[in-house]
Backbone as CSV, one residue per row, in Angstrom:
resi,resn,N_x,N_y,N_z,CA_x,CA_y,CA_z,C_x,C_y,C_z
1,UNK,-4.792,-34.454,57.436,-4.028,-35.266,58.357,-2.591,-34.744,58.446
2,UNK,-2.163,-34.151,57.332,-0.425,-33.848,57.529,-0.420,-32.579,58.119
3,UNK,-1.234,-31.825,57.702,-1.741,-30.376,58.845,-1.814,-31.016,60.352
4,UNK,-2.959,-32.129,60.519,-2.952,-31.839,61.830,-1.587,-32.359,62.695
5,UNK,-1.007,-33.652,62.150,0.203,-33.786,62.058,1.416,-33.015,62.638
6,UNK,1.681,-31.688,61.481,2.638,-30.833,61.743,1.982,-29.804,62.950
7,UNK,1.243,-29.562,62.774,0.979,-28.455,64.000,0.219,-29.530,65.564
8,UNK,0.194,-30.594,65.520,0.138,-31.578,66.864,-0.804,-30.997,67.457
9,UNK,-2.114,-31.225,66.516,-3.196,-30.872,67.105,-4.054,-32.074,68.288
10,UNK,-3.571,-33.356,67.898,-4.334,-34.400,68.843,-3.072,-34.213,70.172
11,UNK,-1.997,-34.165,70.164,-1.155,-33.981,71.048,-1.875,-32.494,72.314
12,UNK,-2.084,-31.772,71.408,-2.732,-30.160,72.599,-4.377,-30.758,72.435
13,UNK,-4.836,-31.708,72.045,-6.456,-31.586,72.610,-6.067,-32.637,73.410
14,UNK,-5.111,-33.559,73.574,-4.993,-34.774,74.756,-4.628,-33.852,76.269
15,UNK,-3.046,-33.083,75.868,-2.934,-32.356,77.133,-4.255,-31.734,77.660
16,UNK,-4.821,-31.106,76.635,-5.832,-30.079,77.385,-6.874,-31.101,78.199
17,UNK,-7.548,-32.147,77.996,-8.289,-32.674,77.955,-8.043,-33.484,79.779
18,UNK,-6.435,-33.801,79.619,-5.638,-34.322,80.979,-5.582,-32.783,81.923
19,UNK,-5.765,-31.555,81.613,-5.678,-30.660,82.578,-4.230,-30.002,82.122
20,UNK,-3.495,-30.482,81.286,-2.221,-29.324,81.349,-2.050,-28.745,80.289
21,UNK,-3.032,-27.099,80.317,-3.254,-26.385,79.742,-1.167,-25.550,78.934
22,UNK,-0.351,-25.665,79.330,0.729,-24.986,79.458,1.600,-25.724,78.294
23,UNK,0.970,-27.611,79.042,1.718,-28.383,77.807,1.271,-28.160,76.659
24,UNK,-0.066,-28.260,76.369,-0.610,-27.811,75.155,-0.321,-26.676,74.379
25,UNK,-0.311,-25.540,74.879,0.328,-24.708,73.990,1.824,-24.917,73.525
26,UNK,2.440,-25.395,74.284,4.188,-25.586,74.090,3.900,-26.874,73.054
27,UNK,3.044,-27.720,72.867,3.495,-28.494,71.685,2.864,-28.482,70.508
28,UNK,2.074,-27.009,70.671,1.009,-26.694,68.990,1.608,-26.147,68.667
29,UNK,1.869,-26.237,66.952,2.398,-25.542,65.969,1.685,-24.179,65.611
30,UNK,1.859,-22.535,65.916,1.075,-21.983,65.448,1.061,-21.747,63.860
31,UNK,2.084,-21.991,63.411,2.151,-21.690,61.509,1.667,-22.753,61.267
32,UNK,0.675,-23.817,61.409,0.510,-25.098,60.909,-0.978,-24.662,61.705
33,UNK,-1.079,-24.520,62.784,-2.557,-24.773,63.448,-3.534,-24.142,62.937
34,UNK,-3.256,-22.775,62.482,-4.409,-21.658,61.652,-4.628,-21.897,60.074
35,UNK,-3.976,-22.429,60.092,-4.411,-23.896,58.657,-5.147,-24.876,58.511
36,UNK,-4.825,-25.380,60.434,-5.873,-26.642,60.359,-6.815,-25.672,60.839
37,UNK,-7.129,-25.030,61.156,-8.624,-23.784,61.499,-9.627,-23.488,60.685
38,UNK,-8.337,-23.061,59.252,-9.101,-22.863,58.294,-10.098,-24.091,57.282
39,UNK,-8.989,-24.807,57.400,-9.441,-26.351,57.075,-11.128,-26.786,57.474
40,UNK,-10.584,-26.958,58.614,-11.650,-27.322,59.668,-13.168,-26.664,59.022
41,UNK,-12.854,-25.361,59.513,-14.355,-24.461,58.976,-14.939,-24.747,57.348
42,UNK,-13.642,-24.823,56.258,-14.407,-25.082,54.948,-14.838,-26.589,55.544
43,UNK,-14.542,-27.402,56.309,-15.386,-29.025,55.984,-16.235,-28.771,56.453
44,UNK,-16.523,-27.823,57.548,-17.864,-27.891,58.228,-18.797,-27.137,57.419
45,UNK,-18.702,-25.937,56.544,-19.360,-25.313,55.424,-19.994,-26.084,54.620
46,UNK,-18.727,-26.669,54.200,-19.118,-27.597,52.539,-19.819,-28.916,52.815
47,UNK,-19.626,-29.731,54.058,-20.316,-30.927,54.913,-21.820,-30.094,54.756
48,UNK,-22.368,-28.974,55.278,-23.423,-28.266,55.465,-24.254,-27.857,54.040
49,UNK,-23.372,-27.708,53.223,-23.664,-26.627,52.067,-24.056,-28.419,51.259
50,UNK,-23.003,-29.010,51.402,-23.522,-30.302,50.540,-24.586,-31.427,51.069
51,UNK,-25.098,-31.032,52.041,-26.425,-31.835,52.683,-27.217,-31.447,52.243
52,UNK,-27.049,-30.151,52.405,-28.542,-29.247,51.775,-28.865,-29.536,50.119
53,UNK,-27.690,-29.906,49.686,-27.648,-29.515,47.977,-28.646,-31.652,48.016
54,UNK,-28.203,-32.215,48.261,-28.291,-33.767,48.324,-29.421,-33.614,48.555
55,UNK,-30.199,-33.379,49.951,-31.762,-33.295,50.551,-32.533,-32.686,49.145
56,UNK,-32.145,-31.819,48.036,-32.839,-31.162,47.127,-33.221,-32.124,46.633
57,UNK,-32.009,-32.616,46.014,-32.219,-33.554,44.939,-33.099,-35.008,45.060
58,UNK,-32.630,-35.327,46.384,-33.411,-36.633,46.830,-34.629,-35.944,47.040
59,UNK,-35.017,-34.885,47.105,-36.648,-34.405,47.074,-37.334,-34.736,45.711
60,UNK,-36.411,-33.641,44.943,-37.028,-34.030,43.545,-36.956,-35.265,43.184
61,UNK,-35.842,-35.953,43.265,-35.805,-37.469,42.599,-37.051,-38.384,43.562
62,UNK,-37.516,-38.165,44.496,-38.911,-39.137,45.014,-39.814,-38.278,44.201
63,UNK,-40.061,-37.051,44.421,-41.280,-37.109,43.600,-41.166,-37.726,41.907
64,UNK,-40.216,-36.998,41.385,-40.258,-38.078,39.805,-40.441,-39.116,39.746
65,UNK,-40.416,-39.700,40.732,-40.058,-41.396,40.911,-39.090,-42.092,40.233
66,UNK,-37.562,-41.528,40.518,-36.545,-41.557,39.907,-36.208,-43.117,40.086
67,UNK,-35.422,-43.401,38.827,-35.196,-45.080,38.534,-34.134,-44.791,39.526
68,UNK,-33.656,-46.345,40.821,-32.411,-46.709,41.448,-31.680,-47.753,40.568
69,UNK,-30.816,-47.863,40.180,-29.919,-48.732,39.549,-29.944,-49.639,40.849
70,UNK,-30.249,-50.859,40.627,-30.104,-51.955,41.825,-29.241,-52.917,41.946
71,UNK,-28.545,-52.973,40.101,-27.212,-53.522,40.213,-26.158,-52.891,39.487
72,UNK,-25.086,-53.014,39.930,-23.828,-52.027,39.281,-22.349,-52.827,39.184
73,UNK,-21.839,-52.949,38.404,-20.634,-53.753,37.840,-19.877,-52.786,37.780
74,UNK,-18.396,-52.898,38.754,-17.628,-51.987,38.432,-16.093,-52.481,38.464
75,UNK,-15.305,-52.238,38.462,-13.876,-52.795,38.219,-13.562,-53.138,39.764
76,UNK,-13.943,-52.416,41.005,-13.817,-52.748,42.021,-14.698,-53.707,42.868
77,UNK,-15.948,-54.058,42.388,-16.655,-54.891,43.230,-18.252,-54.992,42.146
78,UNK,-18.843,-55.636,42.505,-20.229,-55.862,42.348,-21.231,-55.780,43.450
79,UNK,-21.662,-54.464,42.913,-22.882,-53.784,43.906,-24.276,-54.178,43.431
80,UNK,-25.062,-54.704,44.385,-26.847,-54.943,44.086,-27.382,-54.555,46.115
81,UNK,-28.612,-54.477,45.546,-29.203,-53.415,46.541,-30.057,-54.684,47.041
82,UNK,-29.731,-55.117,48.657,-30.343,-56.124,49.065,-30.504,-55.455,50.573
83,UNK,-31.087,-56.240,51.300,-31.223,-55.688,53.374,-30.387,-56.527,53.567
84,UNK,-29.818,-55.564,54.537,-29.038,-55.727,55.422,-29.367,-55.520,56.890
85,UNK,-28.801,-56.310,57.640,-28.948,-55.537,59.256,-27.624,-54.551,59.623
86,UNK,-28.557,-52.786,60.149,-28.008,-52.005,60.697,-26.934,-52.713,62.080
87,UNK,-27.286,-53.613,62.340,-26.524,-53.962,63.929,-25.528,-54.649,63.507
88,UNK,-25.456,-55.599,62.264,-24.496,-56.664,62.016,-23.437,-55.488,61.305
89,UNK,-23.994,-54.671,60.678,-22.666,-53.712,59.874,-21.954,-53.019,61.140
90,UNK,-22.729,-52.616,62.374,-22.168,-52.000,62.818,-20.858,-52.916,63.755
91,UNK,-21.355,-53.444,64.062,-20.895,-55.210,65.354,-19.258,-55.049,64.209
92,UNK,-19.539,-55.504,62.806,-18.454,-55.713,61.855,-17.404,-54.195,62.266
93,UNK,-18.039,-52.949,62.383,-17.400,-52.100,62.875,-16.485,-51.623,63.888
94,UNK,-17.196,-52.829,65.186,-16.691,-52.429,65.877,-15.032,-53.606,66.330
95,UNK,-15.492,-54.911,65.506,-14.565,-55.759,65.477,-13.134,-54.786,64.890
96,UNK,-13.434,-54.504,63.738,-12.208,-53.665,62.906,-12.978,-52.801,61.905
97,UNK,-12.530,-51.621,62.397,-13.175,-50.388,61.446,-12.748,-50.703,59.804
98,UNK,-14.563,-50.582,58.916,-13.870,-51.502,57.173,-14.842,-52.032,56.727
99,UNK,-14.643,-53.316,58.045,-15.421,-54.745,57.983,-17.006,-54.584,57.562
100,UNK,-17.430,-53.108,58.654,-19.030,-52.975,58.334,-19.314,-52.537,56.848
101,UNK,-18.288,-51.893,56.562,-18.759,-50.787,54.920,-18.303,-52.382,53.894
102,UNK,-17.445,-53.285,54.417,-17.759,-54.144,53.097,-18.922,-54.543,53.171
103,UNK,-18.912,-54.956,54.511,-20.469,-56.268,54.541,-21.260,-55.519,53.632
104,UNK,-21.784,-54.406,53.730,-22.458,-53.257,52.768,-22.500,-53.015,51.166
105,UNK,-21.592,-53.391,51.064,-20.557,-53.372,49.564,-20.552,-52.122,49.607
106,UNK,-19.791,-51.669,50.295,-19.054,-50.379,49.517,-18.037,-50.867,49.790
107,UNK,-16.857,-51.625,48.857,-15.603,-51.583,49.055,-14.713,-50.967,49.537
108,UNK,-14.703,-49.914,48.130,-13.870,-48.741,48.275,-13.486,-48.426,49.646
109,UNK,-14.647,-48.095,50.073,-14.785,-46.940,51.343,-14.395,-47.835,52.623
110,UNK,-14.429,-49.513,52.622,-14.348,-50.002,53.501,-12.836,-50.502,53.739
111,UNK,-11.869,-50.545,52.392,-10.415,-51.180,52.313,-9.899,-49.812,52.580
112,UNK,-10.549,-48.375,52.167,-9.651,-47.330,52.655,-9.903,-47.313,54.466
113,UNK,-11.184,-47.136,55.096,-11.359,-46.936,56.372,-10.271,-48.288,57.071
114,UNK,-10.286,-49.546,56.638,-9.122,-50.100,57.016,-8.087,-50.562,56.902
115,UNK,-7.227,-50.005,55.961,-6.313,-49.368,55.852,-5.381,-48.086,56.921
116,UNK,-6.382,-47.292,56.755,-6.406,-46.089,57.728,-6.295,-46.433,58.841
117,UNK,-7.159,-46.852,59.383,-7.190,-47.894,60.798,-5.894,-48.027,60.862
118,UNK,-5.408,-49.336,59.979,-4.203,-49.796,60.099,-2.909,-49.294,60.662
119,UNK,-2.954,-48.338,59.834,-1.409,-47.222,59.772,-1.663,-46.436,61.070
120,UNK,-3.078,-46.022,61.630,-3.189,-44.935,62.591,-2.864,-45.861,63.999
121,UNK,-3.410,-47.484,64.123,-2.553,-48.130,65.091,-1.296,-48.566,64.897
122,UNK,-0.846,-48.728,63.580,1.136,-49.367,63.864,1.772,-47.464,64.241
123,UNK,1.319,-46.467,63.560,2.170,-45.422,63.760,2.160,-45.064,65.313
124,UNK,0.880,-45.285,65.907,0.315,-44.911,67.068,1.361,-46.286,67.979
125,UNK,1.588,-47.240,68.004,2.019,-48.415,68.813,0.650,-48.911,69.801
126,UNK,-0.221,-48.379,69.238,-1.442,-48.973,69.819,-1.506,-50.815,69.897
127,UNK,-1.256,-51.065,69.430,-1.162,-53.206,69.094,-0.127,-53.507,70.597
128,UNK,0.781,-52.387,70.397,1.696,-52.627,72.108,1.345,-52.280,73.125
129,UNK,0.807,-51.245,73.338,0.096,-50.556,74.264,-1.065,-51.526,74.890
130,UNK,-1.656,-51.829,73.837,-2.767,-52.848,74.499,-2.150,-54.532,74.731
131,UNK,-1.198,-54.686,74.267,-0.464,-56.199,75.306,0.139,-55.516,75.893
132,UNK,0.876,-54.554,76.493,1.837,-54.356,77.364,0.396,-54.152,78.724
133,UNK,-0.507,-53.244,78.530,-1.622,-53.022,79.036,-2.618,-54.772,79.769
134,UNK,-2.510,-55.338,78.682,-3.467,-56.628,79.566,-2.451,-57.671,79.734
135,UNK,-1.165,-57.469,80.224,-0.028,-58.223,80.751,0.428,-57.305,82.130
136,UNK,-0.746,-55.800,82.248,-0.162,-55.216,83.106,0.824,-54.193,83.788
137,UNK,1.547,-53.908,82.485,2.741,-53.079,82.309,2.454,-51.752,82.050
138,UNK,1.603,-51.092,82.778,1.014,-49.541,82.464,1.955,-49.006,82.192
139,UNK,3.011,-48.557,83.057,4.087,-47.716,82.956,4.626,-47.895,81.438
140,UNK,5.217,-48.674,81.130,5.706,-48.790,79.706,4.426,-48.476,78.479
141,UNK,3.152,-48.920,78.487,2.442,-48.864,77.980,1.877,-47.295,77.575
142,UNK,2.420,-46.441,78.745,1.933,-44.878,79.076,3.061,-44.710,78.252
143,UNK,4.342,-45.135,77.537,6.177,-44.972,77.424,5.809,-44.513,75.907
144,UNK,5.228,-45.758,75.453,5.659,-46.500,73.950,4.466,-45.948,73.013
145,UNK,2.983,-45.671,73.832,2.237,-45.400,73.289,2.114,-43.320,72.124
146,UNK,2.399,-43.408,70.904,2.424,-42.094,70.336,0.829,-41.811,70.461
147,UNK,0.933,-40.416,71.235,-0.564,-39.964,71.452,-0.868,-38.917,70.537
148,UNK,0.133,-38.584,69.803,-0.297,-37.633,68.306,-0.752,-38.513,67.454
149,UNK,-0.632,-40.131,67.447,-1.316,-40.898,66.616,-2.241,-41.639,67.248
150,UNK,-2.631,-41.784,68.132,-3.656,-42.136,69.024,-5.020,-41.572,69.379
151,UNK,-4.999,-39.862,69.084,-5.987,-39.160,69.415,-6.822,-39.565,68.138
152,UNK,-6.740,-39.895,66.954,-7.222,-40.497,65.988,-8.260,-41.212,65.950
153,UNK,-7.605,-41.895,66.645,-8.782,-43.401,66.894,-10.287,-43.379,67.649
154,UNK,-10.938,-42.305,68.688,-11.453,-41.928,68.847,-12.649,-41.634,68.080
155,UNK,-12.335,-40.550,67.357,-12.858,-40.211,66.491,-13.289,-40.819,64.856
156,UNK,-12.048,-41.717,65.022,-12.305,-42.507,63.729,-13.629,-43.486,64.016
157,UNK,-13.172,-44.352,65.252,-13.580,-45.519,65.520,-15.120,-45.432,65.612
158,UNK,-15.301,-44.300,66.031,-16.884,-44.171,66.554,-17.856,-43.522,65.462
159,UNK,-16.789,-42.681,64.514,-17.662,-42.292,63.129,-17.738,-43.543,62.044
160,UNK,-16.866,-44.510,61.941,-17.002,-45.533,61.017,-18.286,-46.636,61.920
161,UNK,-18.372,-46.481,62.825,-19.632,-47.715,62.956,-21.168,-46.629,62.969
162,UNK,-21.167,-45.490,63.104,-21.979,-44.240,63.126,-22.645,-44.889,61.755
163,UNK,-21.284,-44.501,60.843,-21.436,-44.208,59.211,-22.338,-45.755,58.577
164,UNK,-21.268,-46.628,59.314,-21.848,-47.951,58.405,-23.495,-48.462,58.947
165,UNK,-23.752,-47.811,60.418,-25.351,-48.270,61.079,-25.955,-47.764,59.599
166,UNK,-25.956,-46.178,59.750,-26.664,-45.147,58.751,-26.835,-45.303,57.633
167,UNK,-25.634,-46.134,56.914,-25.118,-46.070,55.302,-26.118,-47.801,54.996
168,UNK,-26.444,-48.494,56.191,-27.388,-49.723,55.969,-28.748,-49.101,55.932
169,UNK,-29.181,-48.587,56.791,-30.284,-48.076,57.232,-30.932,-47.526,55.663
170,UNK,-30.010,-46.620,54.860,-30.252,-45.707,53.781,-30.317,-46.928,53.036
171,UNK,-29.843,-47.823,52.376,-29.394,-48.452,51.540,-30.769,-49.915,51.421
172,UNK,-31.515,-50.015,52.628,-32.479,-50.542,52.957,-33.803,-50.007,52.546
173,UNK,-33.708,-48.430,52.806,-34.548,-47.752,52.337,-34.398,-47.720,51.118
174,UNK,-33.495,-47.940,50.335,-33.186,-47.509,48.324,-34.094,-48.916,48.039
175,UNK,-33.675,-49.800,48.898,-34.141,-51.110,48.157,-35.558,-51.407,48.018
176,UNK,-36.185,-50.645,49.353,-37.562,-51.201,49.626,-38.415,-50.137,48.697
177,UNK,-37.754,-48.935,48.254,-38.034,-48.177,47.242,-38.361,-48.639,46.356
178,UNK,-37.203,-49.313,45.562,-36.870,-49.945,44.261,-37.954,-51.375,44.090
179,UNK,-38.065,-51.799,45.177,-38.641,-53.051,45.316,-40.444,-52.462,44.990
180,UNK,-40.628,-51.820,45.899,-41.967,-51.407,45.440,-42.535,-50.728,44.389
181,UNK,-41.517,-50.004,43.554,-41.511,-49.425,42.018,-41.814,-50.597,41.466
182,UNK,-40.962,-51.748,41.497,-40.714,-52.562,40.215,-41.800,-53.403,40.665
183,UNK,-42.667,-53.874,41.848,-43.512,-54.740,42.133,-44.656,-53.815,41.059
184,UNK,-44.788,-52.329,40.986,-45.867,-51.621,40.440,-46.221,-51.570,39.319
185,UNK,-44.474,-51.739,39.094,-44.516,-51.621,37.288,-44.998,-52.901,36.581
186,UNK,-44.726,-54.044,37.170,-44.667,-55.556,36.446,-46.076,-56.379,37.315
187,UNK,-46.161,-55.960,38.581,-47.716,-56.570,38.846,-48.804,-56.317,39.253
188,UNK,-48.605,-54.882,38.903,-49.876,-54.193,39.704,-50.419,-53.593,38.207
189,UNK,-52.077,-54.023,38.025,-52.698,-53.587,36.924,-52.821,-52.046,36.515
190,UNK,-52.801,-51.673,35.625,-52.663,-50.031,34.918,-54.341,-49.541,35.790
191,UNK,-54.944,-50.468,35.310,-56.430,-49.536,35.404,-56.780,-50.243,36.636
192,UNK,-56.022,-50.733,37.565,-56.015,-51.081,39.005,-56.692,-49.853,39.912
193,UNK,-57.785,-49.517,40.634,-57.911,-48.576,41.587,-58.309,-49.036,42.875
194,UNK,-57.287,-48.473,44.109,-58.026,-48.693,45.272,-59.810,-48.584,45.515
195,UNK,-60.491,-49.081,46.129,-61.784,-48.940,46.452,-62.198,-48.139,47.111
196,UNK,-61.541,-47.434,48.142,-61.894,-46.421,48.417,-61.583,-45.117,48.031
């Protein structure tokens, strides 16, 4: 973020995006931008390189029939593995990016995403922009609004309700996992065999 920041990378993908190819270059940093370049490519590597490594493991761990911890006590919250609805985490998402990853219990991940939120609309003047906007006042609203902190939101907004649909969806699947292990272990007979 302080990379993209200093070299005003949401500032030259907004111009470009409006058609003024000329502004964009005049307000990118090049000693700052080939940083965020480099940046960029290791997340997309290591995002890649660490899916693949995860898909292994969740291979091997179904076939072992690896134990899920279904409840977890931690200094930040109390996690247990219950269903949820994919639509209600996301709905919570779209009210205020956060809301869906608590409903979820992932804390953590949900007081940082809003948080983040937070700071990316007061730095942005986004909260003004949108009353100056439904009172009508475009012109000022086009004034006040920072679009190096604005291009943000975009991208944030639409990967945090992405994340929290997905992160239910998975978390549904751990349970109905877990649920059918432990139904096997405690009530289903040893020398039990299907009939056919």
């Amino acid at each position: 973020m302080f990379i993209n920041q200093t070299a005003n990378v949401n500032l030259g993908i907004f111009y470009s995006l409006t058609g003024d190819f000329s502004k964009a270059k005049d307000v990118l940093d090049e000693r700052w931008l080939i940083l965020y370049v480099g940046i960029y490519m290791f997340g997309v590597w290591d995002s890649f390189r660490t899916t693949i490594d995860l898909n292994k493991q969740y291979i091997l761990a179904n076939r072992e029939d690896a134990p899920i911890q279904p409840n977890a006590m931690g200094a930040w919250d109390l996690n247990f593995l219950d269903k949820r609805k994919p639509w209600v985490a996301m709905l919570w998402s779209v009210l205020f990016p956060g809301l869906g990853h608590l409903y979820i219990h992932k804390v953590v991940v949900g007081f940082f995403m809003f948080a983040y939120t937070a700071a990316i609309m007061y730095f942005g003047d986004i909260p003004q922009a949108i009353h100056l906007t439904m009172i009508g006042d475009f012109d000022v609203a086009k004034e006040i609004i920072n679009m190096q902190w604005a291009m943000y939101m975009p991208s944030i907004f639409f990967f945090i309700q992405y994340d929290a649909y997905t992160s239910t969806i998975y978390y549904n699947n751990l349970f109905e996992k877990e649920m059918a292990k432990y139904l096997r272990e405690h009530y289903q007979k040893k020398e039990f065999k299907f009939p056919f």
